[in-house]
C-alpha positions as a printed Julia matrix, in Angstrom:
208×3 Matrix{Float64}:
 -52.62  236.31  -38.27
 -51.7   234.48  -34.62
 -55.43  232.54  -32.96
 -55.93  233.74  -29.89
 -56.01  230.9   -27.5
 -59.66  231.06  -26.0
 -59.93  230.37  -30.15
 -58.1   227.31  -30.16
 -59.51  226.25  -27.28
 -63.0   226.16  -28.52
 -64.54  222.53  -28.46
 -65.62  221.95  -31.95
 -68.45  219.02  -31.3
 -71.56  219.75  -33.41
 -70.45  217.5   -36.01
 -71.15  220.18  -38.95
 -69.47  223.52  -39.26
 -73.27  225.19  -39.26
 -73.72  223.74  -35.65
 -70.38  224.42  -34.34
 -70.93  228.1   -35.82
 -74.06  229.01  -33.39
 -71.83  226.91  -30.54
 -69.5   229.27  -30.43
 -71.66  231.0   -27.57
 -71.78  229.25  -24.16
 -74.94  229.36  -21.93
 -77.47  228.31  -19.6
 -80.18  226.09  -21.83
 -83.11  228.46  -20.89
 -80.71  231.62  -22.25
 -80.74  233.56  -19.28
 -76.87  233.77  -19.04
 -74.8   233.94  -22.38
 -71.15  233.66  -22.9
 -69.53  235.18  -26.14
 -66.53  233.48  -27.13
 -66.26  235.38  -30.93
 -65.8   238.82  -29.51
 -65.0   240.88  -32.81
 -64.72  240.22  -36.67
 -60.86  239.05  -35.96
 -62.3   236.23  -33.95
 -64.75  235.27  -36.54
 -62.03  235.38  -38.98
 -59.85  233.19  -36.77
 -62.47  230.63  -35.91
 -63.7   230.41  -39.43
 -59.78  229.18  -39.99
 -59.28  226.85  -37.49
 -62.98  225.34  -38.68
 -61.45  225.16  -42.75
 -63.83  227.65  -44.38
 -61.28  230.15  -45.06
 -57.16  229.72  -45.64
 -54.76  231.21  -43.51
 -53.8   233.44  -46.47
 -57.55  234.77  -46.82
 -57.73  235.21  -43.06
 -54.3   237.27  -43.26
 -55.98  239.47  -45.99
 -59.26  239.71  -44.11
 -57.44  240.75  -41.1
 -55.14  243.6   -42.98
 -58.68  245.16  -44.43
 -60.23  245.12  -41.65
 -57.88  246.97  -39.69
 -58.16  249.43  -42.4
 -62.09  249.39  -42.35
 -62.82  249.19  -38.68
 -66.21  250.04  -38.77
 -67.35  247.96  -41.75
 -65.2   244.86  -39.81
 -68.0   246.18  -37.11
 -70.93  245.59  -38.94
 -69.6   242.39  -40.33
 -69.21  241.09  -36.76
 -72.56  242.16  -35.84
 -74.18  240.62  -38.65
 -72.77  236.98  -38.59
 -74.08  237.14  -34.79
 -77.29  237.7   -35.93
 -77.29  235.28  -38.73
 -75.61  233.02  -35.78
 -78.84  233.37  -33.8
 -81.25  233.04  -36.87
 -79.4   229.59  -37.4
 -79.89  228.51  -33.54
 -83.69  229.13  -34.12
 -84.2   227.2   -36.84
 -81.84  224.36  -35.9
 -83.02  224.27  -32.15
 -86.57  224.43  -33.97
 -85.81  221.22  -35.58
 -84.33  219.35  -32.97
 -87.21  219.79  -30.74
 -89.42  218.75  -33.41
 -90.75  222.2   -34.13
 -91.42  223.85  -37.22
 -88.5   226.19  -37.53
 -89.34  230.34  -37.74
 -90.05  231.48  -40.91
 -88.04  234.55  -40.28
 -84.88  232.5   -39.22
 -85.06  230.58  -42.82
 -85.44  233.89  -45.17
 -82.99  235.22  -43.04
 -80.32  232.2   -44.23
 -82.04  232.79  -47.52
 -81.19  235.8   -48.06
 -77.66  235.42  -46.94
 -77.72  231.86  -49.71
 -78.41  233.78  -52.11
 -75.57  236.38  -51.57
 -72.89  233.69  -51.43
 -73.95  231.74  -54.68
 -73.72  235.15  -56.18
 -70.46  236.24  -55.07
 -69.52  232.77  -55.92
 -68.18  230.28  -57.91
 -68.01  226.96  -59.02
 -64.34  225.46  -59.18
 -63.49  221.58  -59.85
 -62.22  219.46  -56.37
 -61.23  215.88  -55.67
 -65.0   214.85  -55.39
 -66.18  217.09  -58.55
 -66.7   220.61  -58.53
 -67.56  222.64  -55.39
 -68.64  226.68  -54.36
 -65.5   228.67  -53.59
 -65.27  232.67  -52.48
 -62.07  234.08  -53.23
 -63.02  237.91  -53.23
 -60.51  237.68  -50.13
 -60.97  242.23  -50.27
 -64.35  242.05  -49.04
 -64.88  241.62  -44.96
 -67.98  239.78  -45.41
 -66.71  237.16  -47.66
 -66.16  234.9   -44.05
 -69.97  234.92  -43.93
 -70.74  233.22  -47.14
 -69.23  229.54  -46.8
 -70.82  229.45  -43.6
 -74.46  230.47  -44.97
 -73.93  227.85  -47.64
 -72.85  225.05  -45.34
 -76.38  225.85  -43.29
 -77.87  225.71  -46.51
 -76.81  222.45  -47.05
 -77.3   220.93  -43.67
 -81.3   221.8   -43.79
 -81.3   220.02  -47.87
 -79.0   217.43  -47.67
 -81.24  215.4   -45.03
 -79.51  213.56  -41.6
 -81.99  215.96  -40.01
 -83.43  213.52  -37.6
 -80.02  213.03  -35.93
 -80.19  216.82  -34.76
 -80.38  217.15  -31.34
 -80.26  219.62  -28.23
 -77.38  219.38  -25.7
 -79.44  217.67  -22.24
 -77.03  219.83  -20.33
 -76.61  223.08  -22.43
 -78.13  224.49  -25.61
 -75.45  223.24  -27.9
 -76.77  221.35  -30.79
 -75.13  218.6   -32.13
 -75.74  215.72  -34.78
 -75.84  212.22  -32.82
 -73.54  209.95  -35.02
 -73.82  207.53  -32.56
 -75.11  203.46  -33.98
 -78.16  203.9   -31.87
 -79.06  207.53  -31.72
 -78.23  207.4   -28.14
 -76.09  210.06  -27.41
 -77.49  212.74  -24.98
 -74.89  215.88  -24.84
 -72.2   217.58  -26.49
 -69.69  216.17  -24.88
 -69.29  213.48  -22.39
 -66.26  215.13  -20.75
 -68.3   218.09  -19.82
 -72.02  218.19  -19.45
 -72.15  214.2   -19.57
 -70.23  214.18  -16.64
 -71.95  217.31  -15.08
 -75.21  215.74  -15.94
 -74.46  212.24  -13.82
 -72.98  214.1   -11.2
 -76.19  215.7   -10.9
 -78.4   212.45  -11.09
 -75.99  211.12   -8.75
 -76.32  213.61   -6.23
 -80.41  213.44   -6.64
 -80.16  209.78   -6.35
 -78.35  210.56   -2.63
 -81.06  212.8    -1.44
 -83.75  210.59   -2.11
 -82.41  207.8    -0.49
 -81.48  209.71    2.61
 -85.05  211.54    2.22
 -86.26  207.55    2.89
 -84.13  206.77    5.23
């Protein structure tokens, strides 16, 4: 199954597959413009790749059923974007200090509890670890990713979740002393000084 480029191109900066899952759409941080960049369940599929939740051999499969079960690849599609916006609700939630929708978390709940049972456990390098290998089912791309929200929300590290200053990515700030501001310096860092910068000018001729 060849990535489509706009795929490989996405920047992967939340620092936890969960948050780089609901920054795979781009937008203005008050939501009034949105930009999809997983536009069908082959996209999912190939993101989810590039990302490590699924094998290139399980994405192949994936991609073979679905183009013999269209429709259900449909619904798929449609429901890991709305389990993608549950997520940014109760992440963003947290980041801003808020207490995260109820709805949002029995949403991811009920999606949990679908992946541990479709599950199993099977021995790693660091002990044993969940696995899906029912590689015939279209939805099976939306269980590792429930399970790794699951485990960002238990496994604590919350208080390094923050909110992009220049978009509504989240991100967690790895940074020694929790200083980091955006996603990425390269693009809304710089946008953001630009901006001060050009502020900063006004004023001063404003004085003047």
């Amino acid at each position: 199954m060849e990535t489509r480029e706009y795929i490989k191109e996405l920047r992967i900066v939340g620092g936890h597959v969960a948050l780089d899952f609901v920054n795979t759409v781009d937008g203005t941080p008050d939501g009034e413009s949105r930009f999809e960049n997983l536009r069908d369940h082959g996209d999912l599929v190939a993101w989810s790749t590039r990302v490590g939740l699924i094998t290139p051999d399980e994405a192949g499969r994936l991609g073979r059923e679905a183009e013999r079960r269209p429709e259900e690849a449909e619904e798929v599609y449609l429901d890991a974007l709305g389990l993608r916006d549950a997520l940014y609700g109760v992440f963003r939630a947290i980041a801003e200090g808020r207490e995260p929708p109820s709805e949002g978390l029995e949403k991811l709940r009920g999606y949990e509890c679908e992946a541990i049972s479709r599950g199993r456990l099977a021995p790693g390098e660091d002990g044993f670890g969940w696995e899906w290998k029912d590689g015939g089912d279209l939805a099976m791309v939306l269980w590792p990713l429930a399970h790794a929200a699951t485990g960002l929300l238990t496994s604590g590290g919350l208080d390094r979740l923050k909110r992009c200053a220049g978009c509504h990515w989240l991100f967690l700030d790895a940074s020694r002393n929790r200083s980091r501001r955006w996603c990425t310096m390269e693009v809304c860092g710089t946008h953001e000084k630009v901006l001060r910068y050009t502020a900063k000018r006004a004023a001063r001729r404003g004085d003047a």
